[in-house]
C-alpha positions, -999 to +999 in steps of 0.1 A: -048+346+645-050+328+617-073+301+601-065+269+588-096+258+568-102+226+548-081+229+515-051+234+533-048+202+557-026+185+526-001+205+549-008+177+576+027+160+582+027+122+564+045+094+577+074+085+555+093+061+565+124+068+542+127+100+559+134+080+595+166+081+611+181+059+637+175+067+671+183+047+705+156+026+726+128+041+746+142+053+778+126+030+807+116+049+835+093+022+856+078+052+882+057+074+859+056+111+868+023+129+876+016+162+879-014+186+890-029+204+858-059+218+879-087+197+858-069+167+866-036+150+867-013+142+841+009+115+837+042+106+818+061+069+815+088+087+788+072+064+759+077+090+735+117+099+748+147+086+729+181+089+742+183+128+754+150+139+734+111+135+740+079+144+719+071+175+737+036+160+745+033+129+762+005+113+747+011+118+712-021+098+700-043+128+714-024+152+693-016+162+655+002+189+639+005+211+605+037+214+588+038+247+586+038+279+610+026+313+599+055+339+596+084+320+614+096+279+614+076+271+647+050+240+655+016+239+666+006+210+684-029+206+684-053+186+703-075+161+684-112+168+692-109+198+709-135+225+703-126+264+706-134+273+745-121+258+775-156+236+781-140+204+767-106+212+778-084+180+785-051+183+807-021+171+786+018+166+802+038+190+785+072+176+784+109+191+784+124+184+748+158+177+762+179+190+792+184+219+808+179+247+827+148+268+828+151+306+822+118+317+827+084+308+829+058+337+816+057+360+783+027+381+773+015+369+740+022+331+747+010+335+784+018+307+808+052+299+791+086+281+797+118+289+783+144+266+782+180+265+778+191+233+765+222+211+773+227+207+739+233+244+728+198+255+715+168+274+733+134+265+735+097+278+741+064+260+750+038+281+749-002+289+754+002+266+789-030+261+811-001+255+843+037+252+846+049+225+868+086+242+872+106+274+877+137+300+870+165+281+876+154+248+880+174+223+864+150+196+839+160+164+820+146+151+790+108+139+799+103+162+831+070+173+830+071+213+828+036+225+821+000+213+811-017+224+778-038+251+774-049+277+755-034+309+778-020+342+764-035+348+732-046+318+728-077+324+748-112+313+738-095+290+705-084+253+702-059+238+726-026+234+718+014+235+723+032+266+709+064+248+704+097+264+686+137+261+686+161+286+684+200+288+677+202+318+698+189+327+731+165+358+718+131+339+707+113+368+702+090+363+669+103+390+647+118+389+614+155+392+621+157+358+645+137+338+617+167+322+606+179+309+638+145+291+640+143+254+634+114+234+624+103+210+653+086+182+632+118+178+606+137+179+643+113+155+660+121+134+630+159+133+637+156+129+675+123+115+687+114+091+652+080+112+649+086+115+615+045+119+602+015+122+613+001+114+649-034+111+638-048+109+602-081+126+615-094+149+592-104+177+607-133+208+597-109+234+609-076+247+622-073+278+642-037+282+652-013+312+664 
């Protein structure tokens, strides 16, 4: 576990808009999905999809993130407000990043977790889940709703949040020798999604992230 304290939120991503690519036009889905999360339902209209990619979290104005990761490129995706402890807890559509097909759903450290093999050749794991909405095998497109935030695996009794990373190669596991098949999700959000800065310039007291 590691803490994030005051001096270092400079490390809070800042909207640039130089750094903005060109994407394609929201996708338009007019029947917005639900799902059950347990403490509520959770919906997604695909506001935050572009062409084959969405924002891994579907409402992206209840979330922020750090720029960097202990150890490995990987994001946390944190939930503004929340307080360590699942009192205040608020269910949050977790969102396939692109297509593809799901290879499994649990891990040990990250708890409730999904794995997924994208169309597009890379591999990728949302983590620290509260419930998965999917299953082995199923087949997802970009925007499916696959899992509600949480704070599951180790994970438990912190802030909520999204373990999110992206691998080259189909082994994820954390350890030095796959680092450099990692990618960084928010200079890929960038490229794919235009998320290219912050989601919320709250300052915030403290970051506990894993």
């Amino acid at each position: 576990l590691t803490f994030m304290v005051a001096p270092l939120l400079s490390t809070l991503v800042q909207f640039d808009s130089e750094e903005k690519v060109k994407y394609l036009e929201p996708i338009i889905d007019p029947e917005a999905q639900t799902a059950d999360c347990g403490s509520g339902s959770v919906t997604n209209d695909k506001s935050t999809c572009r062409g084959n990619y969405c924002f891994p979290v579907a409402d992206k104005s209840k979330v922020s993130y750090l720029t960097g990761h202990h150890d490995y490129p990987a994001q946390d995706i944190m939930r503004i407000g929340d307080k360590p402890g699942s009192q205040d807890d608020v269910p949050l559509a977790i969102l396939a990043y692109t297509g593809g097909t799901i290879v499994n759903m649990n891990d040990g450290t990250g708890g409730l977790s999904v794995y997924l093999a994208g169309d597009d050749g890379r591999f990728y794991w949302f983590t620290h889940l509260s419930k998965t909405t999917t299953s082995g095998g199923i087949k997802v497109k970009a925007g499916d709703i696959i899992g509600c935030m949480g704070t599951s695996g180790n994970a438990e009794g912190y802030l909520e949040h999204l373990h999110f990373h992206i691998s080259t190669k189909p082994n994820m596991t954390t350890v030095p020798e796959n680092y450099p098949n990692f990618i960084w999700p928010y200079q890929d959000f960038c490229r794919t999604v235009g998320v290219c800065g912050s989601l919320n310039p709250e300052q915030y007291p403290e970051y506990q992230y894993l």
